[in-house]
Each structure stands twice: as structure tokens, then as C-alpha cells.
Phi, psi and omega in degrees: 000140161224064169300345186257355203305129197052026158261145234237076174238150153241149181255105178284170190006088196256012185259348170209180163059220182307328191288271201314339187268355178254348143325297168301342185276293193286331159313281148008298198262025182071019166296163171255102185252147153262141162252137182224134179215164194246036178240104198281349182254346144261036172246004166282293157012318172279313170359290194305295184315313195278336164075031170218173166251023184266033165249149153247133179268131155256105186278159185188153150289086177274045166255007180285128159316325192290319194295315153344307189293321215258005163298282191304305150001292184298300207283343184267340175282338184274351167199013169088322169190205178217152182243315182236133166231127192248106192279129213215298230267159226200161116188141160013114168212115195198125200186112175337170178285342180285324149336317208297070210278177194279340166295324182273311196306326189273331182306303194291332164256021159322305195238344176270340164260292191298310197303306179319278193334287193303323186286290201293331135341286168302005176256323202302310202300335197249028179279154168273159158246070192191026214260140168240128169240143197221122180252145199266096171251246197164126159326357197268328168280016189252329202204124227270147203200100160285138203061023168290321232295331185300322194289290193301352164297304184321322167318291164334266210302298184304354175274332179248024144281008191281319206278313190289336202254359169278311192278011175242352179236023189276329154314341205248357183079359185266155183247143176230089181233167175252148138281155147215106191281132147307198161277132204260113169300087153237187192278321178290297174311306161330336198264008191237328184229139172252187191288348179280334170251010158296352158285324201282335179273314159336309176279005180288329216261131151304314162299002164076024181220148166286118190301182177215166212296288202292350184285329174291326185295348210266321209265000202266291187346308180307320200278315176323308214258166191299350229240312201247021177296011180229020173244099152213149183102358165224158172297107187245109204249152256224025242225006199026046164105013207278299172304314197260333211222153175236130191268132167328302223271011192245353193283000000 
């Protein structure tokens, strides 16, 4: 397939997990991506992995602005503009409310909102118009998660920025929806749930499996490509029945 072929994408935290595999994925299909992380040695690394030279790495923070500008710099002197940006980078935080100090509360949403907020601010001048944008949320805004309440506000916002940013760029032809991944085989999920309680998640799920990085990439593509031109504004969520279906065996 080259639904992307000579499109203009980016991947925020493109070095492991959902990012690199929807990286690798829009490659596949003849994008040029940009990546952005904020560890350079794993994003030479991811490089590496992907192994063309239609990728560029940028390293960055996007919840820093300086890094964001000068993100968008880069993409506009190596290719002029962007056709997909898939708002990706995230992270992990779950600990009752009371736990919650004003320091971890600014971290997370540093970067799972102002970052989200701010890459697509900063992107919209160099969107084509006919530009996809896919924001990264999370089943946690669909269904209550103990020690959640923080990660899932953050969830909670960027998702609904899906609905104002389909009706504020939809003249211009750009589309705006989110995912939301279920439980995921990534490093985050590992670092959140252990192995002693992954059956017990498992059994949560109808499809009887933890989804995987590509399973979100296929959905990110989708939301991406001319195949979803009549989807904005919404959420699509990734979760193999985690939300909507209670597997028998939980009865």
C-alpha cells in the first residue's frame, strides 16, 4: 500500500512504542516522518531501526515551546510542510488523589496536554490542507481508573480537542480525531502493570489479549489516510472490547 506516498508526517515520541510502530508503519507506506524524542540516544537508535533516510530525527521536549519552534524549523527547511501529524508523546502517571503533589500534577500535564496542545498549534501553518491530525488519548476517558484521576484528565482534554480543532480547522479541509489504546505491550504499560497482575488485565479484555503497538499503528493510518476522509472529530478506540464488552468469565 502507499496511501502515504511523498506525505509529510510527524510522530511526537516516535522512539519506542505506539510512536515507532506508527512510524514504521507510515514509512511502509511511503511517508517521509519526522520523529521527535527527548533522549538522543534513543532516537538515534530508533533511526537505526527504521533504516531509511526518509526519516528525520528531531530531538525535543514538546512540552518546552522553544523546542516545539524550533521542531517545526527543522520540518519546514527539509520539506515545507506537513500532511499528517500524529500527536503521540505521553506519559504515565497513577497514584490516588491524594498522592498527586503540584509537581507531578505540572509534569503530566506539561506534556500530555500543553505538549499535545502546543505541536498542533505549532504545526497548523505548515499543514497542507488536506492535512490529518490524530491525537494519542487513552480508554481512561471513556471508564473510571483508580489512581487515574490525573492521567485521564490529561486524556479527557486532548481528546476534546479533537471535537473543537475538527470545527475550527475543518474549513481548510483538515481533519482532527483521537485514539484511545486499550492496554498496550509497551514499556509504559510494563512499568504500570506487573507481571503478577497481568492476567487479572487480560481478563478484562474480550479479545483475551493485551493489544500491541501496531495494533494502534494500523488505527493511527487509518485516521490518517484519504480511506478515513469523511471521519473528524472522533474518537476511536483500540482497546479489544476493554470498555464496551465484560468478558463471561468476569460474571
Amino acid at each position: 500500500m502507499t496511501r502515504f506516498e511523498n506525505k509529510i508526517a510527524l510522530v511526537t515520541g516516535g522512539t519506542s512504542g505506539m510512536g515507532l510502530a506508527t512510524a514504521r508503519r507510515l514509512l511502509a507506506e511511503g511517508a517521509h516522518v519526522v520523529i521527535t524524542g527527548r533522549d538522543k540516544t534513543r532516537l538515534d537508535a530508533a533511526v537505526e531501526e527504521l533504516g531509511t533516510d526518509r526519516v528525520l530525527a528531531v530531538r525535543g521536549d514538546v512540552g518546552d515551546l522553544a523546542d516545539l519552534s524550533a521542531l517545526m524549523d527543522a520540518i519546514r527547511e527539509r520539506h515545507g510542510r506537513l500532511d499528517v501529524v500524529f500527536a503521540n508523546a505521553g506519559v504515565a502517571s497513577f497514584q490516588p488523589v491524594g498522592g498527586v503533589t503540584e509537581a507531578e500534577f505540572d509534569r503530566v500535564v506539561d506534556i500530555n496536554f500543553k505538549g499535545v496542545y502546543f505541536t498542533i498549534q505549532k504545526s497548523i501553518p505548515l499543514l497542507s490542507n488536506d492535512a490529518a491530525i490524530v491525537i494519542n488519548a487513552s480508554w481512561t476517558l471513556h471508564r473510571g481508573l483508580v489512581t487515574g484521576t490525573l492521567y485521564s484528565a490529561t486524556k479527557a482534554a486532548v481528546h476534546n480537542l479533537a471535537h473543537t480543532l475538527a470545527a475550527e480547522l475543518g474549513p481548510r479541509g483538515i481533519r482532527v480525531n483521537s485514539v484511545s489504546p486499550g492496554y498496550i505491550e509497551t514499556a509504559m504499560f510494563h512499568a504500570a502493570v506487573s507481571d503478577e497482575a497481568k492476567t487479572a488485565v487480560i481478563a478484562e479484555v474480550a479479545s483475551g489479549r493485551v493489544g500491541t503497538s501496531e495494533d494502534v499503528a494500523d488505527a493511527v493510518a487509518f485516521l490518517a489516510s484519504s480511506e478515513a476522509s469523511y471521519v473528524n472529530g472522533q474518537d476511536l478506540i483500540i482497546d479489544g472490547g476493554l470498555v464496551a464488552a465484560i468478558p463471561g468469565a468476569l460474571l
